[in-house]
C-alpha positions, 0 to 999 in steps of 0.5 A: 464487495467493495474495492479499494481504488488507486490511481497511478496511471491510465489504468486504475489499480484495484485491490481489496478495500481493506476492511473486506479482507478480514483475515481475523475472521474465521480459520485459516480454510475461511481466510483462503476461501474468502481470499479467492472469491474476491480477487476472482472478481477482481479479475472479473472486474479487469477482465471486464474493463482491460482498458481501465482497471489492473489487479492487487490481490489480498493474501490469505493471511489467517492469524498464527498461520503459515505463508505457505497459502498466502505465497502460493496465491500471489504466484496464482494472482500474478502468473495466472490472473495478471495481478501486478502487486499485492496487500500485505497485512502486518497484523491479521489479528485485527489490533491485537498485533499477534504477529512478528514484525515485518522485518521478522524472517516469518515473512521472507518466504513471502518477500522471497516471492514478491523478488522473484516476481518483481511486485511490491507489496501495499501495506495495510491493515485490515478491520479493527476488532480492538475497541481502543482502535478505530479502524480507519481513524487510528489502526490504519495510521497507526499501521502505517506508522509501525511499519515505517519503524519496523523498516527502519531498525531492520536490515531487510533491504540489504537482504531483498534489495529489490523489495518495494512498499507502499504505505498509504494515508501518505505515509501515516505519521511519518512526514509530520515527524520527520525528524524524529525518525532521522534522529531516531535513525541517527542515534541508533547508528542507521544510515541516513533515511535517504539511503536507509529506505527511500530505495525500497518504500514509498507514499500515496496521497490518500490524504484529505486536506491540503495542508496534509499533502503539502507537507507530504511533497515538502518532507517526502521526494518527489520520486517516492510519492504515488497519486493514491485516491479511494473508492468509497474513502474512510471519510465520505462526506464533504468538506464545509471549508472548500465544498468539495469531497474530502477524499477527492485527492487529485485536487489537492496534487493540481494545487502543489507548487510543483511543475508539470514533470514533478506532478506527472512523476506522481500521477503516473511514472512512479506508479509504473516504476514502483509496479514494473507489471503495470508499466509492461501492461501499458506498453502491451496496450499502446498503440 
């Protein structure tokens, strides 16, 4: 199995590489059984290495299934493996997008949990099965785009007030298309963005270019920026134009025309804001 990596602090966050959840696969019992094996050895993995590496589970999210597995889990990974978060899947169905949007009450027993265990929750598509998306080329971005408008023409954060998100690829569309989500916002009678959602979701930097991250940190505040890179990233090869890895993500945040305590809130304080277990974690671990 192969895991995804993020880096927000002095401890690694591991979660589930997404297209090894694979809820579209089999049943319902298979999605719960594949589930526990690999957040087990996620736990193995940080069991093994306390010093470095802190849990994410994935949820058991079979297609057209109920969330009663996929609450009782994240009650299992967080109370009894010490996980400090989770992977929510908008679309078990594998680019068929069979299920209600997240902002539908189909999800609140789950937010109901994630509140009152006070972890957010990364949202991120699985496999592709759907030959008009390639999984990480287009299904990903396009999830992470979907999921932003979802939020944004809901009133779920009046509901979960406490409810936190993390949307990766920095943010798919997003930052590009500012504006047209402040204008969409605006002639829909929404709050300003700033008050609508920048509470409740925030962005990594899996983004493979300079340029990119730029516009993430120009667009999007400072405070809702997570320093995200990945093990093995979607793209693995190396840039012709720097020589060096196109996902090896920390050099472009040492490039922004930012000051140390801008870059530091990325690379670890607001990681330990958005993950309040894994700030506790580091506290237990001081010195």
């Amino acid at each position: 199995m192969t895991l995804q990596r993020e880096r927000g602090t002095d401890l690694t966050i591991f979660s589930p590489r997404a297209s090894a959840m694979a809820h579209h696969i089999g049943d319902e019992a298979t999605s719960m059984a594949w589930t526990r094996a690999c957040n087990d050895l996620i736990a193995r993995v940080c069991e093994l290495y306390p010093q470095n590496f802190v849990g994410v589970c994935q949820l058991p999210q079979s297609p057209g299934a109920p969330l009663a597995h996929s609450v009782r889990e994240l009650e299992r990974c967080v109370n009894e493996l010490g996980f400090i978060g989770c992977n929510l899947n908008p679309d078990p169905s594998g680019g068929h997008w069979t299920s209600p949007p997240l902002t539908d009450r189909h999800w609140y027993p789950l937010y109901e949990k994630m509140a009152e265990l006070d972890v957010p929750a990364m949202v991120h598509v699985s496999s592709s099965c759907n030959p008009n998306f390639h999984a990480t080329g287009a299904h990903y971005i396009n999830a992470d785009t979907t999921a932003f408008m979802q939020f944004l023409t809901s009133d779920l954060f009046r509901d979960f007030p406490t409810l936190r998100f993390v949307i990766p690829h920095g943010g798919g569309a997003i930052p590009y298309h500012w504006g047209r989500y402040r204008g969409l916002a605006q002639d829909m009678k929404r709050p300003p963005l700033g008050e609508l959602l920048l509470n409740n979701v925030f962005f990594d930097t899996c983004v493979y270019h300079q340029p990119g991250i730029d516009l993430l940190a120009t667009v999007i505040p400072v405070k809702n920026i997570i320093f995200g890179s990945e093990m093995v990233g979607a793209v693995r090869g190396v840039d012709p134009e720097t020589g060096h890895n196109y996902d090896d993500t920390k050099r472009y945040i040492d490039a922004l025309p930012l000051g140390d305590a801008d870059k530091r809130k990325i690379f670890s304080e607001n990681a330990a804001r958005v993950y309040p277990r894994l700030a506790r974690k580091l506290a237990e671990a001081a010195p």
